[in-house]
N, CA, C and O atoms as a GROMACS GRO file, in nm:
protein
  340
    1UNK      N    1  -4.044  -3.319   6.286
    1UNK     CA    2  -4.127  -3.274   6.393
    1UNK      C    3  -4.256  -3.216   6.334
    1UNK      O    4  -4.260  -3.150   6.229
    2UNK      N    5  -4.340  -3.240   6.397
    2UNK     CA    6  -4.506  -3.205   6.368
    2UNK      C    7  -4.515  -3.102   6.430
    2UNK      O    8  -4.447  -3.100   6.533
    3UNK      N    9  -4.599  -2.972   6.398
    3UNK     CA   10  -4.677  -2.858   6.448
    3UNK      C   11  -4.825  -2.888   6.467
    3UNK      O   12  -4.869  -2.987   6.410
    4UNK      N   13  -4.886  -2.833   6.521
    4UNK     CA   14  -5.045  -2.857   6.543
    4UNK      C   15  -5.077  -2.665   6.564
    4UNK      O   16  -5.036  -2.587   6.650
    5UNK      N   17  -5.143  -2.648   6.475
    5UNK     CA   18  -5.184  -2.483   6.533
    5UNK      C   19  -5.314  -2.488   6.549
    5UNK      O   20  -5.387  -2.536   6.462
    6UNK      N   21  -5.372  -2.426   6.696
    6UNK     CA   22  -5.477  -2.479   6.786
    6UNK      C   23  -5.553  -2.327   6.764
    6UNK      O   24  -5.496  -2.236   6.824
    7UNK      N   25  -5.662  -2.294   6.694
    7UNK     CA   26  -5.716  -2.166   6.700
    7UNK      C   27  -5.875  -2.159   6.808
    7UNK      O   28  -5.969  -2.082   6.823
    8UNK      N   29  -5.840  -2.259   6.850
    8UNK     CA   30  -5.958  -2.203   6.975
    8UNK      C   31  -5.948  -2.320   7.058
    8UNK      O   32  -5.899  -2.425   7.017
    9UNK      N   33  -5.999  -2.303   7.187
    9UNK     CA   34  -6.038  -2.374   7.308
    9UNK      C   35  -6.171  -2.374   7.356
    9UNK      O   36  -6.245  -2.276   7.344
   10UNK      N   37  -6.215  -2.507   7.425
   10UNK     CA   38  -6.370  -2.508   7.451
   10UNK      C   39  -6.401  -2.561   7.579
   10UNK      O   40  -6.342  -2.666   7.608
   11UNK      N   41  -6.459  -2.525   7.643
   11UNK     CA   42  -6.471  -2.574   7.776
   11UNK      C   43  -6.648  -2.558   7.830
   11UNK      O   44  -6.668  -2.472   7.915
   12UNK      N   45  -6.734  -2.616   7.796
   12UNK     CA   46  -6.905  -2.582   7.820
   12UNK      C   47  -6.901  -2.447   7.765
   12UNK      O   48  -6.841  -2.430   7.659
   13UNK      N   49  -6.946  -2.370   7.811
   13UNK     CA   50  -6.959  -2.220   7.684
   13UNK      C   51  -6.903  -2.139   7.658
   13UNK      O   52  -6.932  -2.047   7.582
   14UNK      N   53  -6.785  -2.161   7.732
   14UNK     CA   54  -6.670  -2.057   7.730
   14UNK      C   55  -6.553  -2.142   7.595
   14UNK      O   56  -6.497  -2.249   7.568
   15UNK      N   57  -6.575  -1.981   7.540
   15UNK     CA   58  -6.473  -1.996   7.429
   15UNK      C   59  -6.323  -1.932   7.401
   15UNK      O   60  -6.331  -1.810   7.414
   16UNK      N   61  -6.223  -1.962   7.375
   16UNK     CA   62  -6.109  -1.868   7.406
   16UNK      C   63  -6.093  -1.916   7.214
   16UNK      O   64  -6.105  -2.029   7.166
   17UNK      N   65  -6.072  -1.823   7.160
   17UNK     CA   66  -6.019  -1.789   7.021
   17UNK      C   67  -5.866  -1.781   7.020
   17UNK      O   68  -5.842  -1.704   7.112
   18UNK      N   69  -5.793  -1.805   6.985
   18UNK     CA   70  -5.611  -1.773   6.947
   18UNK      C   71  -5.635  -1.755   6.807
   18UNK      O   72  -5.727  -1.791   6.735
   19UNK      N   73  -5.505  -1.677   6.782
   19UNK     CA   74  -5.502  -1.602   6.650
   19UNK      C   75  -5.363  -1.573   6.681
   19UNK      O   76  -5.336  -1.528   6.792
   20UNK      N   77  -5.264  -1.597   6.588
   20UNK     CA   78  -5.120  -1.498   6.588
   20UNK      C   79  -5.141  -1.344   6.504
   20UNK      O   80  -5.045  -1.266   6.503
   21UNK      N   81  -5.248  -1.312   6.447
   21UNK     CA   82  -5.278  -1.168   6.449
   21UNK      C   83  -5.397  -1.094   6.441
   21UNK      O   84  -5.472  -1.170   6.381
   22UNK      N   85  -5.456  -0.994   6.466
   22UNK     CA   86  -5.566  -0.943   6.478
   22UNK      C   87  -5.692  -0.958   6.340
   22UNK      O   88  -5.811  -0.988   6.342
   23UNK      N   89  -5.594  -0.921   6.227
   23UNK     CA   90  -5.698  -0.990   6.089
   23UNK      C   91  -5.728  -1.132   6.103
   23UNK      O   92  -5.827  -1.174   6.042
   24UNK      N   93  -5.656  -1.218   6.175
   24UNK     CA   94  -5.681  -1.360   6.222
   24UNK      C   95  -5.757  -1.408   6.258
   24UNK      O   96  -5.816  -1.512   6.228
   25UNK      N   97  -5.770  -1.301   6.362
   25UNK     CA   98  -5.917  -1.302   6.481
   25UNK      C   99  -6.006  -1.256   6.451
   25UNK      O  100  -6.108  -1.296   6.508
   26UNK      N  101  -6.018  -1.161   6.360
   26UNK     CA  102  -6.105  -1.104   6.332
   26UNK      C  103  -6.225  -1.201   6.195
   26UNK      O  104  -6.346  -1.215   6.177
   27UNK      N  105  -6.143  -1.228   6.152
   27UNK     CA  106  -6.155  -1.399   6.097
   27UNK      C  107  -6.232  -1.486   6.168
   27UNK      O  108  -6.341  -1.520   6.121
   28UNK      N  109  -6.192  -1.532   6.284
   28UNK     CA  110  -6.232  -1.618   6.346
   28UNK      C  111  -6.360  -1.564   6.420
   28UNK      O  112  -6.448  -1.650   6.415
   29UNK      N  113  -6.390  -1.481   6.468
   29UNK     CA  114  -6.481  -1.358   6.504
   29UNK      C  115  -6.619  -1.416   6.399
   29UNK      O  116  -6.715  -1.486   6.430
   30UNK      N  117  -6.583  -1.360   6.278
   30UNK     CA  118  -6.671  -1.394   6.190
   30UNK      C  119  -6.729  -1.484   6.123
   30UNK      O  120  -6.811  -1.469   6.032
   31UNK      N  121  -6.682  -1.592   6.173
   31UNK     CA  122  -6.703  -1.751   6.146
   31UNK      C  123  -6.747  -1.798   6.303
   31UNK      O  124  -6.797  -1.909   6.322
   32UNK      N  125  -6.733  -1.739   6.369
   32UNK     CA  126  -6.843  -1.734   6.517
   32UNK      C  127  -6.990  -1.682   6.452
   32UNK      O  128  -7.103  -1.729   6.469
   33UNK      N  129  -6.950  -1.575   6.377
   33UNK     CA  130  -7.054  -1.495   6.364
   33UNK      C  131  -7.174  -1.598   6.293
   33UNK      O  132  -7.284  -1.628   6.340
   34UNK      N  133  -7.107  -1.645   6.148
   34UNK     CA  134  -7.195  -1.739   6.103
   34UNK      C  135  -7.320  -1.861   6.133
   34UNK      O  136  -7.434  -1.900   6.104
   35UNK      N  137  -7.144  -1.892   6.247
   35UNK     CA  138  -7.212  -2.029   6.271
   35UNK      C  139  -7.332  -1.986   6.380
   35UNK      O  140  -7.442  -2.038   6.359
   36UNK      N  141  -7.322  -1.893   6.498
   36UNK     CA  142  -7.431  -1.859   6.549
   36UNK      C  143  -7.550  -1.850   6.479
   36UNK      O  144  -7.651  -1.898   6.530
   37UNK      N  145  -7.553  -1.800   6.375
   37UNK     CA  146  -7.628  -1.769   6.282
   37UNK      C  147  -7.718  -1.885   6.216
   37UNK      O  148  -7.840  -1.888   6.200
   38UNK      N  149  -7.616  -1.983   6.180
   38UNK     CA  150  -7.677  -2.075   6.146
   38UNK      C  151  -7.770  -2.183   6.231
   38UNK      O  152  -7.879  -2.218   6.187
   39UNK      N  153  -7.732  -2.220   6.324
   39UNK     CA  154  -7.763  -2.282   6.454
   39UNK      C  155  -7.837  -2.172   6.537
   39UNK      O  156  -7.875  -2.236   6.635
   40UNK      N  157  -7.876  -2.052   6.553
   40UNK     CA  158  -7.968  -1.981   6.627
   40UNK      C  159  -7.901  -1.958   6.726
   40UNK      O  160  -7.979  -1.960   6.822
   41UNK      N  161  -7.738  -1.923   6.780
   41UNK     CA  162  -7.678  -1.915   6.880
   41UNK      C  163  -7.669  -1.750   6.895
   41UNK      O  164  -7.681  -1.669   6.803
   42UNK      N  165  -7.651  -1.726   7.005
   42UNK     CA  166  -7.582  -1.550   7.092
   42UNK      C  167  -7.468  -1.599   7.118
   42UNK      O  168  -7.456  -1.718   7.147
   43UNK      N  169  -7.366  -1.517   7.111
   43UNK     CA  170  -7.251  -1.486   7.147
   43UNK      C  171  -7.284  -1.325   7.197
   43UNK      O  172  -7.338  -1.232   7.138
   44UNK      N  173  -7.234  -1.336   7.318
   44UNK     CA  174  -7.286  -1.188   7.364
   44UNK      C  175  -7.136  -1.124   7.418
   44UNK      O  176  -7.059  -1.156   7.509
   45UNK      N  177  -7.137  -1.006   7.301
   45UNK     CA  178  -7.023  -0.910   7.281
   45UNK      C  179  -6.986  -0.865   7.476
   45UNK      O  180  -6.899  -0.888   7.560
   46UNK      N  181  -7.077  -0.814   7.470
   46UNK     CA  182  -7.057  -0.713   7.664
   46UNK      C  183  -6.969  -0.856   7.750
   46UNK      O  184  -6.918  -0.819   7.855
   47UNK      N  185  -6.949  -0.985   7.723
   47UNK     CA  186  -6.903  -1.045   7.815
   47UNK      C  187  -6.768  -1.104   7.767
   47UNK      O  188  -6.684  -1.175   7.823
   48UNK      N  189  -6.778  -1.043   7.631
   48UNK     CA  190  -6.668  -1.070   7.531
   48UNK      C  191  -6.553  -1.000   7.549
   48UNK      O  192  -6.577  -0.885   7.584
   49UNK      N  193  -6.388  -1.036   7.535
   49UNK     CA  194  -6.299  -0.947   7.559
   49UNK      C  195  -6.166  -0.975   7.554
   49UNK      O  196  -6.131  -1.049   7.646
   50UNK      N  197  -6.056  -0.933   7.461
   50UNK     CA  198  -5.943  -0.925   7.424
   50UNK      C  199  -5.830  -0.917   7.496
   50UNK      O  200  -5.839  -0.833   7.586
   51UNK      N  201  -5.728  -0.973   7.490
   51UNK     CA  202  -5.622  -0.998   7.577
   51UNK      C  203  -5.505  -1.055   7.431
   51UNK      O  204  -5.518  -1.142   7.344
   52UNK      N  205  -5.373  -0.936   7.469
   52UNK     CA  206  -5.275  -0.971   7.361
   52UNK      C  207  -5.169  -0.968   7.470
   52UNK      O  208  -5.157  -0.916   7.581
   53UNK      N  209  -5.054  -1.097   7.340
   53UNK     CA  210  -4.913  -1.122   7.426
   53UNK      C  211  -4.855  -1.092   7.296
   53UNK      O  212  -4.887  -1.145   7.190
   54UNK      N  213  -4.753  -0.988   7.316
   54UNK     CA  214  -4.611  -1.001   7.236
   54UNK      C  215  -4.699  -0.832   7.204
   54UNK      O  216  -4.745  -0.751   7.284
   55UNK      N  217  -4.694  -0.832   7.049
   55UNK     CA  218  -4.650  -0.662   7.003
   55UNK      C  219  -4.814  -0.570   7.054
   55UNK      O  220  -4.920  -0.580   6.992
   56UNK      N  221  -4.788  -0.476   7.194
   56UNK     CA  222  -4.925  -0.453   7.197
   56UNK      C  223  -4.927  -0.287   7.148
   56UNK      O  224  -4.975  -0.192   7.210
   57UNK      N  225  -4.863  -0.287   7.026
   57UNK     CA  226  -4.863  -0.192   6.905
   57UNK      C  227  -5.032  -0.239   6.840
   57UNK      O  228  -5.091  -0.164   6.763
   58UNK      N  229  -5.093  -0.376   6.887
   58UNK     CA  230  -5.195  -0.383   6.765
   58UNK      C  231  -5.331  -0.362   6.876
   58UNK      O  232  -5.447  -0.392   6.848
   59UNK      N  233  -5.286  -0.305   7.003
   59UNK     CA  234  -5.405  -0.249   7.065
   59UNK      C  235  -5.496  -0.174   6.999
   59UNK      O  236  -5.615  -0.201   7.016
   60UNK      N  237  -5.463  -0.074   6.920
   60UNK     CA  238  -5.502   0.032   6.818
   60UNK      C  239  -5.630  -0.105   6.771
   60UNK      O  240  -5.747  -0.068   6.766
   61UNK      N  241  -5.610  -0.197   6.752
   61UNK     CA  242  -5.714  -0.259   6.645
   61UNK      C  243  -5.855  -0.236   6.681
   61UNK      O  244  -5.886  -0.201   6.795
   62UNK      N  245  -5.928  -0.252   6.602
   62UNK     CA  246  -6.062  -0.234   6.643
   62UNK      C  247  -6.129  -0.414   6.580
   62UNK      O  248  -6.098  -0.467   6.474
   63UNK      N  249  -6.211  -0.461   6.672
   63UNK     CA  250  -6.210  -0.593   6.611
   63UNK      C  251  -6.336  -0.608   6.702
   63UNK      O  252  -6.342  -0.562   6.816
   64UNK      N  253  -6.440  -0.679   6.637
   64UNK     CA  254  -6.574  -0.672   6.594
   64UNK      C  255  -6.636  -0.793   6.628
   64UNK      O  256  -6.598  -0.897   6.574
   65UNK      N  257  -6.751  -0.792   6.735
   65UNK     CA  258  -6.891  -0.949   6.699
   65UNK      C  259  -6.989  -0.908   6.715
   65UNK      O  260  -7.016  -0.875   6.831
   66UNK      N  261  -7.069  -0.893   6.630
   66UNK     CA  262  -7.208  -0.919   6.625
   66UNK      C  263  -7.223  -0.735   6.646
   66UNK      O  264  -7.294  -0.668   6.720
   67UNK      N  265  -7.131  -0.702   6.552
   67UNK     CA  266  -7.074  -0.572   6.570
   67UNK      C  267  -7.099  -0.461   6.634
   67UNK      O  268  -7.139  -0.348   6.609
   68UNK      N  269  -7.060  -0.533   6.740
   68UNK     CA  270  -7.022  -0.483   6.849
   68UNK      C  271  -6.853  -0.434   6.858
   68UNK      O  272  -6.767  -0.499   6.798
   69UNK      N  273  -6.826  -0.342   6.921
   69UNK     CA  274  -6.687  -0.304   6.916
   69UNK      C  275  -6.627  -0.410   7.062
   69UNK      O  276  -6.688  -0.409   7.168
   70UNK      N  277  -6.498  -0.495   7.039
   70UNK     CA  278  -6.506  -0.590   7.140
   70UNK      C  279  -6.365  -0.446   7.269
   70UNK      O  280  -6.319  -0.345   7.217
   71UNK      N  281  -6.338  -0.479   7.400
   71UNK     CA  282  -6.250  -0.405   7.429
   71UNK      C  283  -6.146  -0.476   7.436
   71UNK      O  284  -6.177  -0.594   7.450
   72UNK      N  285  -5.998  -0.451   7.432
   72UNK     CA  286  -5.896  -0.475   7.493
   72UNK      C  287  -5.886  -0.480   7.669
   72UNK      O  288  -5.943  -0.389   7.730
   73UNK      N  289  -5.830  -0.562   7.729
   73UNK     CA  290  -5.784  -0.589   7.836
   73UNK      C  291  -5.659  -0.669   7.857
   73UNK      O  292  -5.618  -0.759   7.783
   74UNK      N  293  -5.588  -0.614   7.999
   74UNK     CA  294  -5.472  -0.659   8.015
   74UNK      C  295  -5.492  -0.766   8.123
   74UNK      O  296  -5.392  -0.825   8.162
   75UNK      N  297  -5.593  -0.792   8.166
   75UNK     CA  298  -5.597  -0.916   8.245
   75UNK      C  299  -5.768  -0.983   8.256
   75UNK      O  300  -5.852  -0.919   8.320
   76UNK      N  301  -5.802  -1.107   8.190
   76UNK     CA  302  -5.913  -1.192   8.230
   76UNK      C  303  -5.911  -1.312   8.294
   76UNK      O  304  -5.807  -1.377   8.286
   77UNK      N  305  -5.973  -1.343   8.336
   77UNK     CA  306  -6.039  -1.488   8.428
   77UNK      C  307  -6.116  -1.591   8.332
   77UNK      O  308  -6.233  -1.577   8.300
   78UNK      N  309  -6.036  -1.694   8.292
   78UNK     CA  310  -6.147  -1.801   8.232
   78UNK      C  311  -6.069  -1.946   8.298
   78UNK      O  312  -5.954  -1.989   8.306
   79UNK      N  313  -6.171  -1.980   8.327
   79UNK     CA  314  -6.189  -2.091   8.411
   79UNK      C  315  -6.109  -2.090   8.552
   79UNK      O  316  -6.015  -2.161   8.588
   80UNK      N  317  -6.169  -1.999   8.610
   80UNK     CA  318  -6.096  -1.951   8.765
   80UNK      C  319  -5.975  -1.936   8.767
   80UNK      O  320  -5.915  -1.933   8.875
   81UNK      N  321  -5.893  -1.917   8.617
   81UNK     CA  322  -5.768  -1.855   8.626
   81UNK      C  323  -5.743  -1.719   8.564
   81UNK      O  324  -5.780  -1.683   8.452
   82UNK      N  325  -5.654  -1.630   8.678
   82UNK     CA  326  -5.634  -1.556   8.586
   82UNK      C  327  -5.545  -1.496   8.497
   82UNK      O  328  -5.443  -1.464   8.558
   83UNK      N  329  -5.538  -1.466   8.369
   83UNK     CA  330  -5.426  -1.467   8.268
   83UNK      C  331  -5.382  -1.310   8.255
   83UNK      O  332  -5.478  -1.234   8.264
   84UNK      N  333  -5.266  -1.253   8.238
   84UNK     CA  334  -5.228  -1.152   8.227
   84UNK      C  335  -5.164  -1.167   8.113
   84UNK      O  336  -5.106  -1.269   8.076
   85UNK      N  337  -5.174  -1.048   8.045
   85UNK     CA  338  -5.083  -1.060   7.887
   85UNK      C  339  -4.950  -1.015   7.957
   85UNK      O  340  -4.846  -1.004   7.892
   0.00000   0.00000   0.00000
């Protein structure tokens, strides 16, 4: 059996990041960061925002774009659905 591990989703400008842990994301965060960088893109932190399933022991995290401090939330809307951790 094959695995496929999928670390982001794209849909026109909306981006959803997955990560199985916060140094993960925070990872992935920063390779947003770049590539904006390189290409002349915004990613704009204020519309930006965190949502965890399973241990939310790692709320505590503090995790970063365009360093900006991003927030935790227990429920967002992307693509007229809405997801609850």
């Amino acid at each position: 059996m094959a695995y496929i591990l999928v670390h982001y989703l794209s849909v026109a400008e909306d981006i959803v990041l997955l990560s199985p842990s916060c140094f993960g994301l925070q990872k992935l965060l920063n390779i947003c960061e770049q590539f904006a960088s390189n290409w002349d893109i915004k990613f704009n932190p204020d519309k930006s925002q965190l949502i965890m399933f399973g241990d939310k022991n790692q709320y505590s995290s503090k995790l970063y774009l365009n360093c900006s401090l991003l927030q935790w939330v227990e429920k967002v809307k992307y693509l007229g659905t809405n997801i609850v951790s």
